[in-house]
MARBA-3410 file (N, C-alpha, C, O; in Angstrom, 1 decimal):
253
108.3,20.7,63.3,107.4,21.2,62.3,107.8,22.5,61.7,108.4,23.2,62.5 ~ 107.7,23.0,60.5,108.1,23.7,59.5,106.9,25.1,59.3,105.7,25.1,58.9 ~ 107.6,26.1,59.8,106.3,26.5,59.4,106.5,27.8,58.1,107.3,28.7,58.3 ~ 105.6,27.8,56.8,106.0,28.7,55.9,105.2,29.7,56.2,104.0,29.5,56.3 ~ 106.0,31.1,56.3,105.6,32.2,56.9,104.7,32.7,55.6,104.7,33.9,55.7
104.0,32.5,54.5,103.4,32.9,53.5,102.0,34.0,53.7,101.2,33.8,54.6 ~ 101.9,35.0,53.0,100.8,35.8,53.2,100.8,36.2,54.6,101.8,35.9,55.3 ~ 99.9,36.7,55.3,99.8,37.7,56.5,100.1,36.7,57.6,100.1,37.1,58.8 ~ 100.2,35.2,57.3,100.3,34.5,58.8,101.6,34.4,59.1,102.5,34.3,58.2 ~ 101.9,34.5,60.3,103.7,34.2,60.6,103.4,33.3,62.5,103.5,33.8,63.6
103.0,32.4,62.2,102.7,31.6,64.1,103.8,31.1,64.6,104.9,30.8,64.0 ~ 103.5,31.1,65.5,104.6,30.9,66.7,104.5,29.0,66.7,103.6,28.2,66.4 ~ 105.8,28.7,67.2,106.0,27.1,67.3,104.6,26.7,68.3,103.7,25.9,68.1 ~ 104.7,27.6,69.6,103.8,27.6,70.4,102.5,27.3,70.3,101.7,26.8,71.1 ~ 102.1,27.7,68.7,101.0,27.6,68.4,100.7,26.1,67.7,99.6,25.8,67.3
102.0,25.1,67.7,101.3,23.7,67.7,101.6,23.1,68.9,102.1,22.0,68.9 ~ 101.5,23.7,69.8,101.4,22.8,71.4,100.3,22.6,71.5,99.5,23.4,70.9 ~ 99.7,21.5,72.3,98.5,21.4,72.8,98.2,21.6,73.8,99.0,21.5,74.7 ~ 97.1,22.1,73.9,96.5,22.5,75.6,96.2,21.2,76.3,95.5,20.4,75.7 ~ 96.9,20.9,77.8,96.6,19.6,78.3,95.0,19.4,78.1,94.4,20.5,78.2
94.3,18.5,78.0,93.2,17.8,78.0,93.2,16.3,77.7,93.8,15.6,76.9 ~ 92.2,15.9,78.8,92.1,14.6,78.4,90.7,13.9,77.7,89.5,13.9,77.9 ~ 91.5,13.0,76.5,90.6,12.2,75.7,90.7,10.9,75.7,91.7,10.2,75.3 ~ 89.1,10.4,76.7,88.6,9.1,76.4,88.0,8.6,74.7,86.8,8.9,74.4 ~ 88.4,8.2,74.2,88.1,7.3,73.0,86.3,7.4,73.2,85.5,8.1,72.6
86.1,6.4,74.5,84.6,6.0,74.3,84.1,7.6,74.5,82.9,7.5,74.4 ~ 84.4,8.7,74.8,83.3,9.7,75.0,83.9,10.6,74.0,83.2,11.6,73.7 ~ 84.7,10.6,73.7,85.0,11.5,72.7,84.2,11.9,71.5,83.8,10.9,70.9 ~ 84.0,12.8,70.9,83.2,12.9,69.9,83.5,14.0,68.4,83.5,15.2,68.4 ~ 83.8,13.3,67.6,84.1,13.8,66.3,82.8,13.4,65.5,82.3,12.3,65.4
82.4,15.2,64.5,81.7,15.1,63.9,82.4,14.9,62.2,83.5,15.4,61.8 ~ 81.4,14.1,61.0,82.1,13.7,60.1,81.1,14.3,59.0,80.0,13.8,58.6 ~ 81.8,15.8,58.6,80.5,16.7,57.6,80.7,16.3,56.2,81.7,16.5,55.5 ~ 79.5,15.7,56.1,79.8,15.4,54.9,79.6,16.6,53.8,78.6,17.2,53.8 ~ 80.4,16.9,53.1,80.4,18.2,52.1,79.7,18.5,50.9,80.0,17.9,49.9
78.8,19.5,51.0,77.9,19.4,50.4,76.5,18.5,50.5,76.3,17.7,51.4 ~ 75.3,18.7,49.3,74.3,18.3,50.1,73.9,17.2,48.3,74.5,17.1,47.2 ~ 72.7,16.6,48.8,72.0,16.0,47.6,71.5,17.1,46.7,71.4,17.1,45.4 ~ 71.1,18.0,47.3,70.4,19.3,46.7,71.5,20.0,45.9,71.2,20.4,44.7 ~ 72.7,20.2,46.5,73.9,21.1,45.8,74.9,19.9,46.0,75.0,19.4,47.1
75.4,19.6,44.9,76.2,18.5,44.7,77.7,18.7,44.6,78.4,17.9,44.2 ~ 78.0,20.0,44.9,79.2,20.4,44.6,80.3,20.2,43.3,79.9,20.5,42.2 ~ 81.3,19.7,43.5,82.3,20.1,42.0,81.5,18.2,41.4,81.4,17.2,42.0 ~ 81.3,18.7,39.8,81.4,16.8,39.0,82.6,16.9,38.6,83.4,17.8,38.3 ~ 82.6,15.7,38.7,84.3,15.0,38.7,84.5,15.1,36.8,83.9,15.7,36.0
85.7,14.1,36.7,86.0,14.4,35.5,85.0,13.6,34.4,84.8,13.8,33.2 ~ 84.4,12.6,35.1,83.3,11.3,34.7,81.9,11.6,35.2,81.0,10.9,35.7 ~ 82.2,13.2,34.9,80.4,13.2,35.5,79.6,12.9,36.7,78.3,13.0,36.8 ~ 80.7,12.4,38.0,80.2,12.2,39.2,80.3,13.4,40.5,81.2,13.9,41.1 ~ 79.1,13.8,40.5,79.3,14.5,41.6,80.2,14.2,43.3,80.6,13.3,44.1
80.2,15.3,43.2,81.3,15.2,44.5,80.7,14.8,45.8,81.3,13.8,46.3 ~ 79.9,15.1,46.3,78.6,14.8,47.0,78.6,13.1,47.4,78.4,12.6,48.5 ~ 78.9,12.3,46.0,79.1,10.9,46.2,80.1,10.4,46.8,79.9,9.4,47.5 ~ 81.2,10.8,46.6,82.5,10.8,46.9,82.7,11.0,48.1,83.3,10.2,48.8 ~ 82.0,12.2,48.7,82.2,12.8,50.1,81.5,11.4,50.5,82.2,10.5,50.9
80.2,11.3,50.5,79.3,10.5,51.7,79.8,9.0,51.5,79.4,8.1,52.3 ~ 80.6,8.9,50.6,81.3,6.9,50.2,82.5,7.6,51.7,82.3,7.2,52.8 ~ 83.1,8.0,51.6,84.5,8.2,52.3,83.8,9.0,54.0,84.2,8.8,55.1 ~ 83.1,9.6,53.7,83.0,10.1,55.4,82.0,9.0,55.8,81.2,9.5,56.7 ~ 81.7,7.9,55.6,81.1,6.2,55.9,82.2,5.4,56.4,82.2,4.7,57.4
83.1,5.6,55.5,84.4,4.6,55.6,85.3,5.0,56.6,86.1,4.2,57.1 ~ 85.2,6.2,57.0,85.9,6.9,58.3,85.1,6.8,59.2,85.7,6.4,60.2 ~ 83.7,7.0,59.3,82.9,6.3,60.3,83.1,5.1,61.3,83.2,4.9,62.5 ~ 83.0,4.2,59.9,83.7,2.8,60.0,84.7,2.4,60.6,84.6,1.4,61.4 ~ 86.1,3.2,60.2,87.1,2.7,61.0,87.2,3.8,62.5,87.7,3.3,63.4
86.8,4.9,62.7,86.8,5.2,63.9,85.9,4.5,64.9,86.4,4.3,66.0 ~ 84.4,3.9,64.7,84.3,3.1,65.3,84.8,2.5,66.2,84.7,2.7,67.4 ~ 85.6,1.5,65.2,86.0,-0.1,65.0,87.3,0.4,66.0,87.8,-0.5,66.6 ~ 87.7,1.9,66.2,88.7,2.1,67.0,88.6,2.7,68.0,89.5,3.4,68.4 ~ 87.3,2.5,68.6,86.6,2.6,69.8,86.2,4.2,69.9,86.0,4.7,71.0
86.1,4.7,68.9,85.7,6.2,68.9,83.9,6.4,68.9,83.3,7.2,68.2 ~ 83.4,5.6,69.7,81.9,5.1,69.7,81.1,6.3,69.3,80.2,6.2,68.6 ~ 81.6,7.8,70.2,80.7,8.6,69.7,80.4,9.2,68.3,79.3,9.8,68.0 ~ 81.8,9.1,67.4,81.8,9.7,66.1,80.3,9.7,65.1,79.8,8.7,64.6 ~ 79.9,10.8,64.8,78.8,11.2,64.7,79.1,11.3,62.7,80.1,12.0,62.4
78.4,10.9,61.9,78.1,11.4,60.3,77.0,12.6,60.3,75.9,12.4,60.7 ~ 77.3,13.8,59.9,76.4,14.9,59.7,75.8,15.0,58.0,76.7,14.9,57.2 ~ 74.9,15.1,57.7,74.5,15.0,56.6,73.3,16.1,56.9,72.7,16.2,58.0 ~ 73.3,16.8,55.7,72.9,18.0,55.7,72.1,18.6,54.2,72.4,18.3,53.1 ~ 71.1,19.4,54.5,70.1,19.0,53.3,69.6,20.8,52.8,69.5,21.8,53.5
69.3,20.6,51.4,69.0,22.1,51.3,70.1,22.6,50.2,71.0,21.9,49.7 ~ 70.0,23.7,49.9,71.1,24.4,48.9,72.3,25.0,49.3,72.7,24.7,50.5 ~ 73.0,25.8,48.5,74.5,25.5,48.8,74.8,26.5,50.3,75.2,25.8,51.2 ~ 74.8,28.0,50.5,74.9,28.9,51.6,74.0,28.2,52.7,74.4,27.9,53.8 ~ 72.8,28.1,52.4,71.9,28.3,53.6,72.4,26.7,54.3,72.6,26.6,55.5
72.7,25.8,53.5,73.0,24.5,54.2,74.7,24.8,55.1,74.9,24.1,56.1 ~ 75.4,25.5,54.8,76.1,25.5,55.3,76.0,26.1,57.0,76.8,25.6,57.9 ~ 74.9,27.0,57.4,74.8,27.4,58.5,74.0,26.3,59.3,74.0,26.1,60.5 ~ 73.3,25.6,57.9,72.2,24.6,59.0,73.6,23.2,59.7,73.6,22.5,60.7 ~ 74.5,23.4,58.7,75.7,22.5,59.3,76.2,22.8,60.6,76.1,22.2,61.7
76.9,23.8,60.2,77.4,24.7,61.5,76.4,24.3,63.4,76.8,23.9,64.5 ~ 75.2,24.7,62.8,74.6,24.8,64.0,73.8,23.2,64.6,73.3,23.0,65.7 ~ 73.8,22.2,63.3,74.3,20.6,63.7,75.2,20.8,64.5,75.0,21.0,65.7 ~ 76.2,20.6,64.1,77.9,20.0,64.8,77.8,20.9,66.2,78.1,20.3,67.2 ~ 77.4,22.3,66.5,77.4,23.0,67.7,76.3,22.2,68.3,76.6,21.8,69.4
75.0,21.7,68.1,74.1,21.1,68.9,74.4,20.1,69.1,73.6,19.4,69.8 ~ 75.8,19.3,68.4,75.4,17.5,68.7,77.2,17.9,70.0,78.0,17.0,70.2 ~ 77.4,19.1,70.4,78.0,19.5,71.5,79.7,18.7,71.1,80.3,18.3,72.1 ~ 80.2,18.5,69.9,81.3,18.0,69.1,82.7,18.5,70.2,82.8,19.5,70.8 ~ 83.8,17.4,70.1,85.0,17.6,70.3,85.9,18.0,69.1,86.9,18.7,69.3
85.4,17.5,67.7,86.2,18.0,66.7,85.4,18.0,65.3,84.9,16.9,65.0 ~ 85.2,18.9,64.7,85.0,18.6,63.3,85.7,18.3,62.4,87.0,18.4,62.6 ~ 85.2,17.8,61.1,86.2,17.4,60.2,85.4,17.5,58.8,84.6,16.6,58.6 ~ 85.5,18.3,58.1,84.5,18.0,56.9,85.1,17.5,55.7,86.3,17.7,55.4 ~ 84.2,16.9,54.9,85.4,16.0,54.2,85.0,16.2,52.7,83.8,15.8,52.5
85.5,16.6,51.7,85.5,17.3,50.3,86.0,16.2,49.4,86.2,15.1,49.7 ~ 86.2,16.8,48.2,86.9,16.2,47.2,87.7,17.3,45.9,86.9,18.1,45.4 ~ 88.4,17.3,45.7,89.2,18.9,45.2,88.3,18.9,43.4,87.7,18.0,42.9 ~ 88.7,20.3,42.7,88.1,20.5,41.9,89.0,21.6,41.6,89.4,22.3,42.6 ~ 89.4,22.1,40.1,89.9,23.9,39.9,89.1,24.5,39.4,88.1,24.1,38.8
89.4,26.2,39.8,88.4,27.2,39.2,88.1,26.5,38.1,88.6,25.4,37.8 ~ 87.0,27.2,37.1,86.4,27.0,35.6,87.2,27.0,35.0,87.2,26.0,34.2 ~ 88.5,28.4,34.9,89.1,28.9,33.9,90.3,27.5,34.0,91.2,27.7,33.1 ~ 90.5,26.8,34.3,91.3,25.9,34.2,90.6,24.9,33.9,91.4,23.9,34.0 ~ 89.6,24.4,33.5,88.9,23.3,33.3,88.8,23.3,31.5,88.7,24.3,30.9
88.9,21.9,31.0,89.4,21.6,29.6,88.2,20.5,29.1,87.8,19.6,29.9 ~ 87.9,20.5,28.4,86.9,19.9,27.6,87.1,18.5,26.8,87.6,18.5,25.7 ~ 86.7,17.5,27.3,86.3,16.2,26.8,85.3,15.7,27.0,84.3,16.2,27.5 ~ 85.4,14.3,26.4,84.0,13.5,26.4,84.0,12.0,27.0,84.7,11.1,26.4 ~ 82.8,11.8,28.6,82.9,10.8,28.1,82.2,9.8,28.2,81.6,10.1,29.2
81.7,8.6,27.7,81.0,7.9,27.8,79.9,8.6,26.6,78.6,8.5,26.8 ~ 80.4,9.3,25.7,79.4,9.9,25.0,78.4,11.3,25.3,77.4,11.6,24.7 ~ 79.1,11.8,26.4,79.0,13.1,27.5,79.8,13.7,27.3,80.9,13.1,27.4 ~ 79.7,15.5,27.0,80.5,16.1,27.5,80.9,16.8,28.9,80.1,17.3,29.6 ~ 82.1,16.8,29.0,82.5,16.9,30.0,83.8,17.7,30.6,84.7,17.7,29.8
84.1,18.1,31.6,85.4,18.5,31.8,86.2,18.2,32.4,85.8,17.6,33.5 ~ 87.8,18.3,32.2,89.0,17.9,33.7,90.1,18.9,33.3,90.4,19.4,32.2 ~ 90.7,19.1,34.4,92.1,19.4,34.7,92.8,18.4,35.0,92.3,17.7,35.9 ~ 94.2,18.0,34.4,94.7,16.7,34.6,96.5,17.6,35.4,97.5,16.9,35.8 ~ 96.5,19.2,35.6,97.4,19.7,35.9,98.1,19.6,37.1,99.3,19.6,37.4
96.7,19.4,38.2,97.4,19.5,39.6,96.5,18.2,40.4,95.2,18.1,40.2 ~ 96.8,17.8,40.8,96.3,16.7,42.4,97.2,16.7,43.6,98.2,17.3,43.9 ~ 96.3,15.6,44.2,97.1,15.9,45.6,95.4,16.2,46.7,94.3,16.6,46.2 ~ 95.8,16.0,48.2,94.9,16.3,49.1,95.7,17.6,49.9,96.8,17.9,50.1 ~ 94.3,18.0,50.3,94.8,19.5,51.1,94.1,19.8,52.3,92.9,19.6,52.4
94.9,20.3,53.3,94.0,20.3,55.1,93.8,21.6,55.2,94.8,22.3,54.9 ~ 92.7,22.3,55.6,92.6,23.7,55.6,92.2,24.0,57.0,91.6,23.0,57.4 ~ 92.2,25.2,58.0,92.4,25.5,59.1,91.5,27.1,58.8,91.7,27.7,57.8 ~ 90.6,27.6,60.0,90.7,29.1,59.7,91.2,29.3,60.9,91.1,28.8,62.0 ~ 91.7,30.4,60.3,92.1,31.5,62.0,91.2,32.1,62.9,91.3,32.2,64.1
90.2,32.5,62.2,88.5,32.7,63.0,88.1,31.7,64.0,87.4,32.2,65.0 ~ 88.4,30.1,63.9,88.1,29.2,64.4,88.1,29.9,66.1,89.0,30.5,66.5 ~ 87.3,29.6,66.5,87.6,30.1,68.3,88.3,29.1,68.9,88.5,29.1,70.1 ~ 88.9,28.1,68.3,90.4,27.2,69.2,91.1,26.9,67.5,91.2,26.0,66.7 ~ 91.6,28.3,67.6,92.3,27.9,66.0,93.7,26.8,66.2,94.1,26.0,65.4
94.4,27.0,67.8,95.7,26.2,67.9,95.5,24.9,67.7,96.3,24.2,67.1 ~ 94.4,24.4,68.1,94.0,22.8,68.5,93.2,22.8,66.9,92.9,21.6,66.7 ~ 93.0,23.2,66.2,92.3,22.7,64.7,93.9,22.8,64.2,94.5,21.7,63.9 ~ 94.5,23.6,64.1,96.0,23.7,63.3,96.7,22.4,63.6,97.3,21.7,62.8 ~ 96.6,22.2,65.7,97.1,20.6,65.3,96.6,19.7,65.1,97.4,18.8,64.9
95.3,19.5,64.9,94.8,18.6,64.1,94.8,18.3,62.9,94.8,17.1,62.6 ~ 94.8,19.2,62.1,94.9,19.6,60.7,96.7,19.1,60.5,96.9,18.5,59.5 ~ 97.7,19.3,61.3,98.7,18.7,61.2,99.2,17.1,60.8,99.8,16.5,60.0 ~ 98.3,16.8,62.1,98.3,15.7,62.0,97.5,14.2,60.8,97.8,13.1,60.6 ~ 96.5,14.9,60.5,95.8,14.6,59.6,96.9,14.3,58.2,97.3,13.3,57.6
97.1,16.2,58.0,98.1,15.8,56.5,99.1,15.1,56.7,99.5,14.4,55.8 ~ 99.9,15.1,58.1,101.0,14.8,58.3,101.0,12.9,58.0,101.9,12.1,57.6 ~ 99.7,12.5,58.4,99.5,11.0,58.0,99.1,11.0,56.5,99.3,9.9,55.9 ~ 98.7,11.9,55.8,98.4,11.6,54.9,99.8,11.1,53.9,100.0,10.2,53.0 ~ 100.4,11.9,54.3,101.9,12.2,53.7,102.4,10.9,54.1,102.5,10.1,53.2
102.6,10.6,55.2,103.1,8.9,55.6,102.5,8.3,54.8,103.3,7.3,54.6 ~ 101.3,8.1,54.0,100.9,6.9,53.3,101.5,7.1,51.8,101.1,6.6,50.7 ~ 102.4,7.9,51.9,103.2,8.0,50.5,101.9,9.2,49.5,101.8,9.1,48.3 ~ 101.0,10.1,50.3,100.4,10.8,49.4,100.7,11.9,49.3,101.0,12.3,50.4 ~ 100.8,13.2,48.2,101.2,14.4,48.2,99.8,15.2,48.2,98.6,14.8,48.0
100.4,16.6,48.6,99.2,17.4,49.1,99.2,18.9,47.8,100.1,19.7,47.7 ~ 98.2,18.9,47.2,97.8,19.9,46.1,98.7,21.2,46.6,98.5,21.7,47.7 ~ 99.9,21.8,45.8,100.4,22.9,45.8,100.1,24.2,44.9,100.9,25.1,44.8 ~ 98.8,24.2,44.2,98.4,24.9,43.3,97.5,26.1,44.5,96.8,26.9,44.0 ~ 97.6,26.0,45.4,96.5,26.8,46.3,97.4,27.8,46.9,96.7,28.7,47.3
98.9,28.2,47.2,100.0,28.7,47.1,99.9,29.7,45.8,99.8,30.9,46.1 ~ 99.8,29.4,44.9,100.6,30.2,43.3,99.4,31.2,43.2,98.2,31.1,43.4 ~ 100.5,32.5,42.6,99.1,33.4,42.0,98.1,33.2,41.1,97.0,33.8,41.0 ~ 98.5,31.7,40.1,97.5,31.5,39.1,95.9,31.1,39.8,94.9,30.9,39.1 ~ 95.9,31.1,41.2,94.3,30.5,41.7,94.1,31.9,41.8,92.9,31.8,41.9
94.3,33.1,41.9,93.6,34.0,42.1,93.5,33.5,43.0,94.2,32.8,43.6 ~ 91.6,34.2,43.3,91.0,34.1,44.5,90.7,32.9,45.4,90.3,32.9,46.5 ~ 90.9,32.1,44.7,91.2,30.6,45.5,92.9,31.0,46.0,93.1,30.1,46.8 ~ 93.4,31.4,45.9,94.5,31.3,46.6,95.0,31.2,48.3,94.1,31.7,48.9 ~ 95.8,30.8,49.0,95.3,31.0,50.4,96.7,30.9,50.9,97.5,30.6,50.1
97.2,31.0,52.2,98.5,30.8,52.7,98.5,29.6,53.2,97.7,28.9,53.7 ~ 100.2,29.2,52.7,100.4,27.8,52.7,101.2,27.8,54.4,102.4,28.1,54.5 ~ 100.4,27.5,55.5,101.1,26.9,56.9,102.2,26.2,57.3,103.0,26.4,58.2 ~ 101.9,25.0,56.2,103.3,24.2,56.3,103.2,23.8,54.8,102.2,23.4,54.1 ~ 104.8,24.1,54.4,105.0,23.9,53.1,105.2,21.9,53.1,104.8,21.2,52.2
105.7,21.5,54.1,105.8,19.8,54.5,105.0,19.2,54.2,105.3,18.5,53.2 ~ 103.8,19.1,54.6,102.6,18.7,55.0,101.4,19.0,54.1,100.7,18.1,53.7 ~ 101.1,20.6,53.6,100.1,21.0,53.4,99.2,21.0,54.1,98.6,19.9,54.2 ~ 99.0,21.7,54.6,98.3,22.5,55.2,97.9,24.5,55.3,98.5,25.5,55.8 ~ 96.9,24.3,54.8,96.4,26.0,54.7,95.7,26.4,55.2,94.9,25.6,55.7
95.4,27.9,55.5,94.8,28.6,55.9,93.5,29.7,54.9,93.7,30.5,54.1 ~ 92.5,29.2,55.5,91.4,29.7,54.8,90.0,30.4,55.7,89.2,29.8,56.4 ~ 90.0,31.5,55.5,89.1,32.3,56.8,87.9,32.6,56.2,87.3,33.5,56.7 ~ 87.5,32.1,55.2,86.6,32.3,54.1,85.4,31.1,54.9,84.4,31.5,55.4 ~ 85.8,29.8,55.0,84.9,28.9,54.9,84.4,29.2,56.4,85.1,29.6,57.3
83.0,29.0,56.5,81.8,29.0,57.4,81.6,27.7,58.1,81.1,27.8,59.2 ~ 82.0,26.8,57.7,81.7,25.5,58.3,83.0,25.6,59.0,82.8,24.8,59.9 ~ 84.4,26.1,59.2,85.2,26.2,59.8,85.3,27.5,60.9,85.4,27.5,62.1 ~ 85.1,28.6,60.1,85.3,29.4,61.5,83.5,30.0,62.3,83.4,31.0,63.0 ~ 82.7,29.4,62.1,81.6,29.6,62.8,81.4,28.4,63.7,80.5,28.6,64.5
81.9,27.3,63.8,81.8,26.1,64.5,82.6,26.7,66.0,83.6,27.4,66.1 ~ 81.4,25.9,67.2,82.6,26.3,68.7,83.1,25.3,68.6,83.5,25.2,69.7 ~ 83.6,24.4,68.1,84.7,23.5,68.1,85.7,23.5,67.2,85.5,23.9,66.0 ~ 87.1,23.0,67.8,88.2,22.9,66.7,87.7,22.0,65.4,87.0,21.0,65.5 ~ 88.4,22.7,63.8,87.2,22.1,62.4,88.2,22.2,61.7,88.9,23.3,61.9
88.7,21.3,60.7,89.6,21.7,59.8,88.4,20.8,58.5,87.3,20.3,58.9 ~ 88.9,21.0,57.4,88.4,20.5,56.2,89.6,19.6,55.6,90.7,19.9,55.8 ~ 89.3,18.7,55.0,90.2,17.8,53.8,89.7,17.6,53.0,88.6,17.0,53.0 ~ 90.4,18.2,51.9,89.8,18.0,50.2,90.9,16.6,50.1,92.1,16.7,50.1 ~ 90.4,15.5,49.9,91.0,14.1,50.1,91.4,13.7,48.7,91.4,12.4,48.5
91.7,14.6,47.5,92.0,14.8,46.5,91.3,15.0,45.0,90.1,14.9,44.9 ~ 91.8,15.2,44.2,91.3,15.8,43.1,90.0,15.2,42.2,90.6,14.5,41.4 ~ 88.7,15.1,41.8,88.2,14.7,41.3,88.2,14.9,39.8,87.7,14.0,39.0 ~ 88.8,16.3,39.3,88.8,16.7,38.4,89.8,16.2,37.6,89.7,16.3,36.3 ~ 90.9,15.7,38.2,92.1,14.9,37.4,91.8,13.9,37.7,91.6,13.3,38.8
91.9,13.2,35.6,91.6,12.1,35.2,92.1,10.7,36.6,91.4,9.9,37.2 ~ 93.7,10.9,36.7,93.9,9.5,36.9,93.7,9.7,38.2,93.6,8.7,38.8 ~ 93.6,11.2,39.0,93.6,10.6,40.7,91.6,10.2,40.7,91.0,9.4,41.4 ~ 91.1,10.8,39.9,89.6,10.8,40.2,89.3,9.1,40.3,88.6,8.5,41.1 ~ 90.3,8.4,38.9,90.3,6.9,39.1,90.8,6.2,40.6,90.2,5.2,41.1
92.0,7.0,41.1,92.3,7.0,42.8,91.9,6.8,43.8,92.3,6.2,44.8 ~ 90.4,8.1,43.3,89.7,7.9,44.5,88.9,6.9,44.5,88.4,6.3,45.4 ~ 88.6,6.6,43.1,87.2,6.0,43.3,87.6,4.4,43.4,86.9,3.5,42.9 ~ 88.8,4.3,44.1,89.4,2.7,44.4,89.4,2.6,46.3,89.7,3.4,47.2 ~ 89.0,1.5,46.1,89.5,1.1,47.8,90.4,1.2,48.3,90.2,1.5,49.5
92.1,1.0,47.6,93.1,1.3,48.1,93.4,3.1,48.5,94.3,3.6,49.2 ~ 92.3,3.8,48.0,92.8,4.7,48.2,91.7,5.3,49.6,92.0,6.2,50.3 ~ 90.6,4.7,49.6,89.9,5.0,50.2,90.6,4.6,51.6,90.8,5.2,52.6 ~ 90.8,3.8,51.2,91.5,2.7,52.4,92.6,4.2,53.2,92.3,5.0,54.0 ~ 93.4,4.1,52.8,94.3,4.9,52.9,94.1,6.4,53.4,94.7,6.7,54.4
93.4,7.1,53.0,93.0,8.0,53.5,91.7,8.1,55.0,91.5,9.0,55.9 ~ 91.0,6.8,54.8,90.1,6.7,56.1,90.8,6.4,57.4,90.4,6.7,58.6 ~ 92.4,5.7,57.0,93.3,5.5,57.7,94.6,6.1,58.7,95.3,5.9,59.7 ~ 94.2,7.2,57.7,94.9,8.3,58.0,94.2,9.2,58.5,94.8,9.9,59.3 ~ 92.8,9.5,58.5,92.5,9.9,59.5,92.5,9.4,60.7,93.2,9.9,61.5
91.8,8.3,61.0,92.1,7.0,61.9,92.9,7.6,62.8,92.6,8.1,63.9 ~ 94.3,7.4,62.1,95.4,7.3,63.1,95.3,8.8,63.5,95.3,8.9,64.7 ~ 95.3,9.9,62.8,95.0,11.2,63.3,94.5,11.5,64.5,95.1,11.9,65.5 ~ 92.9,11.2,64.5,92.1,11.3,65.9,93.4,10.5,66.5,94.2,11.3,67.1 ~ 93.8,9.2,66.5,94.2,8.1,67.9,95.6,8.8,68.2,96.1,8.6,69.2
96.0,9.5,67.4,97.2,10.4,67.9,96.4,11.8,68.9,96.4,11.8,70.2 ~ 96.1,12.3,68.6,94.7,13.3,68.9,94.8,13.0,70.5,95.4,13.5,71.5 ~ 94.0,11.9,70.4,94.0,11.8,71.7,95.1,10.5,72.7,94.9,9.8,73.7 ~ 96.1,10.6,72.0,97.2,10.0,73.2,97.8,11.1,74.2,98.0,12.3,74.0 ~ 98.0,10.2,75.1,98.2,10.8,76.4,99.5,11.9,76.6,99.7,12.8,77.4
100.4,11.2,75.1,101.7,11.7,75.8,101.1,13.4,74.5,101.9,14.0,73.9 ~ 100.1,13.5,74.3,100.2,15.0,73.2,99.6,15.7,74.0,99.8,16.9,73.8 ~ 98.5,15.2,75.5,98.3,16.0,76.0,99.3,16.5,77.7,99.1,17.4,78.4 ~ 100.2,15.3,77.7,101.4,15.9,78.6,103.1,16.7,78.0,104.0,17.3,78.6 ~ 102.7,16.1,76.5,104.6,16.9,76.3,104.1,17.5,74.8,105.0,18.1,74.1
103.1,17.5,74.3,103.2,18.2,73.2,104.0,17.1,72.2,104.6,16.0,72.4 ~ 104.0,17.8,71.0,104.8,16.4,70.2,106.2,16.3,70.3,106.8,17.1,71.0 ~ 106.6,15.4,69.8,108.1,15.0,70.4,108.8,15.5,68.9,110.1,15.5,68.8
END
């Protein structure tokens, strides 16, 4: 694994080993936050759909197939209220339901100043058609930041096997203050010490913005099965790597 020394982080290889532990499937437990609430709907897509919908269609469908793949305890968090205060009432879910891993699951959007003006369906509306792609974010605050970084690895790292690329606009000076350090330039994967649902959680928590809603043709992307498919899949296989035996005896190969 590759690691881009960008902004104040520079980690040690060391820092994607795993700490031995062992994971039974049937007791394991991953929480699936859904991002954002009905009350704060987060970014509308380029067609007027909030993000909110997007999230809770896709953190169902991941539900679903962890299940189905014996991950019995995987838990859906849904979370109610406005935008800050719901974030802490999240937080202190996922610590009470005593979680092995969080995962909160988004949908991407750009600042304002990049957003462009159309119409549709007889609505106005906006998109950025400039940048897409999905992106895994990690904080260093996290109190097991090594074990979210490899998870968060592994996540993008499948996502990338399904032939998908990961948003490189969160690198460049033009995001300003959205900007953040890019981990692995491979994969995508970033570092963000901002988000609350990541570094206030006692469990390892990465976030996946599962791609752009704001660009026209991926927003059509997401809102297909094949894509859904694909990304629920990729998590999937994420956790079932997560917990194979040989990651908690040799680390990856």
């Amino acid at each position: 694994m590759r690691l881009a020394a960008l902004g104040p982080v520079t980690l040690p290889l060391s820092a994607l080993k795993p700490a031995a532990a062992k994971c039974d499937p049937a007791t394991f437990r991953i929480v699936l936050d859904v991002g954002h609430t009905a009350q704060s709907e987060g970014a509308i897509s380029a067609r007027n759909v909030a993000e909110f919908t997007f999230n809770l269609r896709l953190a169902k469908l991941i539900e679903e197939r962890l299940k189905a793949e014996g991950f019995a305890e995987t838990r859906l968090l849904l979370t109610e209220g406005k935008a800050r205060p719901s974030l802490f009432k999240r937080v202190a879910s996922a610590n009470n339901l005593h979680a092995d891993l969080l995962l909160s699951i988004h949908h991407d959007s750009v600042p304002n100043k990049m957003l462009e003006d159309w119409e549709f369906e007889g609505k106005k509306s906006h998109f950025s058609d400039r940048f897409s792609g999905y992106s895994v974010f990690v904080s260093r605050d996290n109190p097991d930041f090594k074990t979210s970084l490899r998870f968060a690895e592994l996540v993008a790292g499948e996502m990338k096997a399904q032939g998908l690329h990961y948003a490189e606009q969160y690198s460049q000076p033009i995001m300003g203050r959205y900007r953040h350090p890019l981990l692995n330039k491979d994969t995508g994967v970033y570092s963000n010490d901002e988000l609350i649902v990541l570094r206030k959680t006692a469990m390892p928590a990465i976030l996946l913005e599962a791609g752009s809603i704001i660009n026209r043709d991926e927003e059509r992307e997401m809102d297909s099965p094949e894509r859904q498919n694909l990304t629920s899949s990729s998590v999937a296989s994420a956790v079932k790597e997560f917990c194979e035996p040989r990651w908690a005896l040799l680390g990856p190969l």
